[in-house]
C-alpha positions as CSV (number, residue, x, y, z in Angstrom):
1,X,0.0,0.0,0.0
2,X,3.0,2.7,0.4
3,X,3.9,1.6,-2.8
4,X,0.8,3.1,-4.1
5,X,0.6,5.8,-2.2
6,X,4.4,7.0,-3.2
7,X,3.6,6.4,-6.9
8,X,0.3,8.2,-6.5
9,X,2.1,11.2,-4.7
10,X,4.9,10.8,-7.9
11,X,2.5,11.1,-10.7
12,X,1.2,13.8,-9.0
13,X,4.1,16.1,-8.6
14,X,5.1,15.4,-12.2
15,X,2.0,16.2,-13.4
16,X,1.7,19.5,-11.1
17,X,5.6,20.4,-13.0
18,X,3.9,19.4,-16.4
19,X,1.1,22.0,-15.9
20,X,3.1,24.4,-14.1
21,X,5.5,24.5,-17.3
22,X,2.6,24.6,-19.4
23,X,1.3,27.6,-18.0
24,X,4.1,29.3,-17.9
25,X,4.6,28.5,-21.7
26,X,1.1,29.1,-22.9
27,X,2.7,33.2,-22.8
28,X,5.2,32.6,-25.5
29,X,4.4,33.3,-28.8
30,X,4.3,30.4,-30.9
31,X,7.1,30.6,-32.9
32,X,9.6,30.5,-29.9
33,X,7.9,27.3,-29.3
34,X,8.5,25.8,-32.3
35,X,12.0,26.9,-32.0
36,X,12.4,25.5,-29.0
37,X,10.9,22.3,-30.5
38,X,13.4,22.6,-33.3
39,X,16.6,22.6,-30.9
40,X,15.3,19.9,-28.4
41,X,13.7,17.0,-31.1
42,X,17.7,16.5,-32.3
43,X,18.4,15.8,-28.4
44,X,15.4,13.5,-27.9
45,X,16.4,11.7,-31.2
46,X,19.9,11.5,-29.3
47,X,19.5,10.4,-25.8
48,X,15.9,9.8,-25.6
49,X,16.4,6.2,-26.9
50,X,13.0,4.7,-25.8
51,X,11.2,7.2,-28.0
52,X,13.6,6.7,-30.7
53,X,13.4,3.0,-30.5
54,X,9.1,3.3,-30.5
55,X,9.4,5.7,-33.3
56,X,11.8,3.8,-35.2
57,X,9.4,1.1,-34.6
58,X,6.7,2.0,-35.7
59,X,7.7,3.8,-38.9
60,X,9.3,0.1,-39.6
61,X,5.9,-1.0,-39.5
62,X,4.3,1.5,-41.6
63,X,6.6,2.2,-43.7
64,X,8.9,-1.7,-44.0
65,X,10.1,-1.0,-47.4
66,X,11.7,2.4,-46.8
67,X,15.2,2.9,-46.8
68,X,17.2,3.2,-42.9
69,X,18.2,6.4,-43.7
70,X,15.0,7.5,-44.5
71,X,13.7,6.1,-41.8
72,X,15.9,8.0,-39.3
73,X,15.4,11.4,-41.2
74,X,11.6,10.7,-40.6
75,X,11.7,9.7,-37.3
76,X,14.3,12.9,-36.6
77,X,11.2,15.2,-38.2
78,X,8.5,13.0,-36.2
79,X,10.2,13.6,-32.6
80,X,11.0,16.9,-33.6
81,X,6.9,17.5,-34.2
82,X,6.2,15.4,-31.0
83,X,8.0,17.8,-29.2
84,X,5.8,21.1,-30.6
85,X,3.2,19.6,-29.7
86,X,3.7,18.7,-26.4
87,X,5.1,22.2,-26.4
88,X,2.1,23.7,-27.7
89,X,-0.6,22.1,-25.3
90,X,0.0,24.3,-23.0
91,X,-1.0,27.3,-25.7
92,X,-3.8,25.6,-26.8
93,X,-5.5,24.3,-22.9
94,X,-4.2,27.3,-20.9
95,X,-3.9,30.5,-22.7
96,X,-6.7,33.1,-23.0
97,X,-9.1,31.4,-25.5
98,X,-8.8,34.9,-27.8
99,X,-5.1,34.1,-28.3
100,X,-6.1,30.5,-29.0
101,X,-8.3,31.5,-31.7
102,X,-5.8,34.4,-32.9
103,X,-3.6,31.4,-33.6
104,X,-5.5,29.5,-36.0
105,X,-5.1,30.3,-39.4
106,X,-7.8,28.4,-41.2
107,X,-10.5,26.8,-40.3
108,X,-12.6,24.9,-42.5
109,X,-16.4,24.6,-41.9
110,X,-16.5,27.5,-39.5
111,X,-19.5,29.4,-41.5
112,X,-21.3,25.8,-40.5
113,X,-20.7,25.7,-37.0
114,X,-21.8,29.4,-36.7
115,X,-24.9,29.1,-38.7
116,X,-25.9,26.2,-36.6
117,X,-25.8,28.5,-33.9
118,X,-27.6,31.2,-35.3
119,X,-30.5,28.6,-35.7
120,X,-30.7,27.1,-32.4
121,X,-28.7,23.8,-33.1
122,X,-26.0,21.6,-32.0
123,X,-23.7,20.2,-34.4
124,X,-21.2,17.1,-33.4
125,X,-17.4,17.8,-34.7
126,X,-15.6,14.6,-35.4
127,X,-12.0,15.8,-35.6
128,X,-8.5,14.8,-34.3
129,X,-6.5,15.2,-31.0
130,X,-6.5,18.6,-30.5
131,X,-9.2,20.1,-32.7
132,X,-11.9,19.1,-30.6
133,X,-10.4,20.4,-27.7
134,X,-10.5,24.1,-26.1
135,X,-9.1,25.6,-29.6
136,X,-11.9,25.2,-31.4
137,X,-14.8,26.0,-29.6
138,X,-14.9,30.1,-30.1
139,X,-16.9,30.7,-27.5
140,X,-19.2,27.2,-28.2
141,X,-19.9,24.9,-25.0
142,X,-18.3,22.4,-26.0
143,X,-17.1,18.6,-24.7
144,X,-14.5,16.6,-26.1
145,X,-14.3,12.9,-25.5
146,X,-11.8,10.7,-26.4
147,X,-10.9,6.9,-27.2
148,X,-7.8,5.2,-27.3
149,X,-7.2,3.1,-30.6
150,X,-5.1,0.0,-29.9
151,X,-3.0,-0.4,-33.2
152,X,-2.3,-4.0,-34.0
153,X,1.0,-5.1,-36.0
154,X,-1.6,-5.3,-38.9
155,X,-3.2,-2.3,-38.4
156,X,-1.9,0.3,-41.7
157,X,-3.1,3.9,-42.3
């Protein structure tokens, strides 16, 4: 039972750090955080090697026919876009939701979501990761839910 309770207490304070960082990087504009993300994916590729070995991995899987080289140059550019992201959640769950909007450049279907509302209706957005999340509600109540997708070594995009 201390075992739990010490892991419990762990996962907490990491996750506390996690949103503490977040916050603190939701002020930057987003270009320094893609930067930043720029400078650090190299590092992960080098002494991350779990996530190298899982990324390597799995573009092996996708991808089996592609040449090791090319393999490493697209699993440099995936941990290098891993790493924005995770830099960017804290932009897009804690910032002031008119800077998250501010942010995003195009939006297709918008004139659909607002007419709905003009009219009195709900719509239901089917999107990815973090479309359905705080950054695209304008203003909308909105809840996201999410399912995780257990890929199978058969499984291909």
């Amino acid at each position: 039972m201390a075992q739990q309770t010490g892991d419990t207490s762990e996962r907490f304070s990491k996750a506390s750090a996690i949103s503490w960082l977040w916050c603190r990087l939701s002020r930057w504009p987003l270009k320094w955080l893609w930067r930043m993300a720029s400078a650090l994916g190299p590092i992960i590729y080098r002494f991350n090697k779990r996530e190298r070995e899982v990324t390597e991995r799995n573009l092996t899987v996708v991808y089996p026919d592609l040449a090791n080289a090319e393999r490493q140059t697209l699993a440099r550019q995936s941990l290098r876009h891993s790493t924005a992201t995770m830099l960017e959640l804290g932009h897009a769950w804690m910032a002031e939701p008119s800077k998250v909007e501010a942010s995003i450049l195009t939006v297709q279907g918008r004139d659909k979501l607002d007419n709905a509302r003009s009219e009195g209706r709900g719509v239901i957005v089917l999107a990815r990761i973090l479309a359905t999340g705080k950054c695209l509600t304008f203003g909308y109540r909105a809840i996201s839910l999410y399912r995780h997708v257990r890929a199978t070594q058969n499984h291909r995009p």
